[in-house]
Steps between C-alpha positions, in 0.01 A plus 500: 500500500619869429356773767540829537796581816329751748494792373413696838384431841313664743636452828226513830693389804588172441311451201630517161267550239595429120320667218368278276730271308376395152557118376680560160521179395367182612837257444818574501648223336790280601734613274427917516741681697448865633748716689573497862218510699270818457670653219298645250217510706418140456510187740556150336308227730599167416242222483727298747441822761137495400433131545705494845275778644258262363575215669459688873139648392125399604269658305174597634190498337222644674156320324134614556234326254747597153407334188658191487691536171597791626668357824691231306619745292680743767636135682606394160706839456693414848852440448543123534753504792284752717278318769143600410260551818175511379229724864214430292151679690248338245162380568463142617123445517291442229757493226830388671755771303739422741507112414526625146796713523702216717413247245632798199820529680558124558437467140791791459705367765521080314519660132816689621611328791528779732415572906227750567236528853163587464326641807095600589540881711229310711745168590418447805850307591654834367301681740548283814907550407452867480296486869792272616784709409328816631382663204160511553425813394488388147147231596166669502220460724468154394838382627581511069716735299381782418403608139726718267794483304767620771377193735568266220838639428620482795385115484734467229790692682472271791490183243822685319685463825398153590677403153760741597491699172709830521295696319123540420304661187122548468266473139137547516268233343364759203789512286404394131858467415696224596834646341439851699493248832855360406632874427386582865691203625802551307482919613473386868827292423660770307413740817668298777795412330548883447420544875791563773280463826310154589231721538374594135164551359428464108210696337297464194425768230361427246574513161137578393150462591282428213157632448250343257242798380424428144884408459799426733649779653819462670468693818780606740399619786179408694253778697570300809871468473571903399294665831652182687887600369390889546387431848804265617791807358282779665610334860843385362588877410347623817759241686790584269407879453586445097216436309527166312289287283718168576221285592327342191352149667298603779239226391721280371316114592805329286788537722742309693676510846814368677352285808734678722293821426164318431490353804564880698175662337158510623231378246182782411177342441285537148708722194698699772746252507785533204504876613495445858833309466624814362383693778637208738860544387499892539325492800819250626757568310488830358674692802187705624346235752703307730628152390619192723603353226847542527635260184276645283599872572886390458447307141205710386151396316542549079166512300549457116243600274503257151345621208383167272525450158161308483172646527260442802150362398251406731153521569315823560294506815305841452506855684396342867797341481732738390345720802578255772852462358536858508296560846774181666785632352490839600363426848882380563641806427252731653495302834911487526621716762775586233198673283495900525203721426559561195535166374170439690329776349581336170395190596125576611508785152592181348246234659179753451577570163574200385135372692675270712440668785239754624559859589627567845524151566840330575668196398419181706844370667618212373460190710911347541610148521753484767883403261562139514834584683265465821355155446692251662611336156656170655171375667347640206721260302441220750131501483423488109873286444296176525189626263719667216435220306168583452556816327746374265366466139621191437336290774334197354 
């Protein structure tokens, strides 16, 4: 692969931000040679450095009632030496969808001969481990865990760590594009090996978002994702006292984490969760707040910021949603005791006009997931050790 070096970063603390690095090419050949390191502007990635970031990866992919087709598509896009961990919330009365997908990924799993979990949000083995390692405030009234995306990520984090992967990515369920699902991959690769701390973040922008309106129109930037971006570098320049547009992937749902910092964030509830990690690592890391985490001030946090070459299609889910994505993500921001006026001024200008919010009312705060770092991981590991079998794919 050929990427872009940085070409500037935004420091906050202990956070280094990269603009956005553009994939130029997908291969780089065996043969090719570039000069040194950086020169030109240009990074050669070899595909042995890709596939050994590879090899330490669980991808996650968060599942709620997607087309099936659809589904096998995104797992079939997963690089083959990535573990894939399927948190699938589907229905499981009247039509069994959940049954379905297992028996679509076993299918997957024997064609190719590759390891992959599949887990039901509502397990309830899952859910006595989390009670038994002291995580309970993931379960809902019904002793079950809860609904939303974040919950079933950070199922997959915890199932990352049990197969002691080093790193761990995230692609939603919606993606028409199998090939866009192994550029992701191969980005989140391309990011750590770039990265100088063990704790490193990878972010997706992409390439473009096609419309269909009487003909495809190749979109690049998204309502939700500008007034996110806007919002996020309002409080950034407040912090630094420069303004700065640096932040480009405030909604970014492809991305990928090291587990050293995974495992250090808390987890927001519904669409506020891809910016609250944002918010997280400022709110830790960035200098303003006090941090006790020592290690991570010393070696620093890097976010990169990957532009793809591919296209991101995917299904359209109409204005309410679009609203709520909005409504979550800025909720973060606004509720961060790093947010100024200003930036909250532009927030709830923001909300009303774009009718996701009333006038004079104020942003709901987002409900947080405790980070995983506080679950007691080895009686987590000791409880579900003996059932891990029966989340495996390839169980007769």
């Amino acid at each position: 692969m050929y990427i872009e070096s940085p070409r500037y970063t935004e420091r906050f603390g202990s956070v280094r931000i990269n603009d956005v690095q553009k994939v130029v090419a997908l291969d780089s050949g065996l043969k090719s040679e570039i000069p040194p390191y950086g020169a030109m502007g240009v990074i050669k990635i070899s595909e042995e450095t890709i596939k050994s970031f590879e090899d330490k990866m669980a991808i996650v992919i968060p599942n709620k009632n997607e087309k099936l087709k659809l589904f096998e598509g995104v797992v079939s896009g997963v690089p083959h030496d990535c573990l894939v961990i399927v948190v699938s919330n589907s229905q499981r009365e009247d039509i069994d969808r959940f049954r379905m997908e297992k028996d679509t990924l076993n299918q997957m799993c024997r064609y190719t001969y590759r390891q992959a979990f599949i887990i039901h949000q509502k397990d309830t083995l899952v859910a006595e481990a989390m009670k038994h390692a002291g995580y309970s405030k993931l379960l809902d009234e019904n002793g079950l865990i809860r609904d939303g995306k974040a919950e079933g990520m950070v199922i997959g984090l915890l199932m990352a760590k049990l197969a002691e992967k080093e790193y761990v990515g995230f692609v939603d369920a919606d993606n028409y594009s199998p090939g866009a699902i192994l550029e992701y991959v191969r980005n989140y690769a391309a990011g750590f090996s770039m990265a100088n701390s063990p704790y490193a973040m990878v972010r997706i922008l992409w390439h473009y978002k096609p419309k269909f309106s009487g003909g495809l129109y190749f979109k690049k930037w998204g309502r939700v994702s500008e007034t996110t971006n806007r919002c996020f570098n309002s409080l950034v320049s407040f912090r630094t006292s420069f303004e700065t547009n640096i932040i480009k992937t405030g909604n970014a749902g492809e991305h990928a984490m090291s587990l050293k910092l995974a495992e250090l964030l808390p987890y927001a509830s519904g669409y506020a969760v891809e910016p609250q990690e944002l918010i997280s690592i400022f709110e830790q890391f960035g200098g303003t707040l006090p941090s006790s985490h020592i290690d991570v001030m010393k070696h620093g946090v890097e976010l990169f910021q990957i532009e793809t070459r591919n296209p991101h299609l995917h299904e359209e889910k109409g204005l309410d949603h679009l609203q709520e994505m909005l409504l979550g993500g800025l909720s973060t921001v606004y509720h961060s005791p790093l947010c100024d006026n200003e930036t909250k001024q532009l927030i709830l200008s923001q909300l009303t006009s774009q009718k996701a919010l009333k006038s004079k009312q104020k942003p709901p705060k987002p409900y947080l997931n405790p980070p995983p770092c506080e679950i007691d991981i080895q009686k987590f590991v000791k409880f579900i050790e003996p059932h891990v079998k029966n989340y495996s794919a390839l169980q007769e």
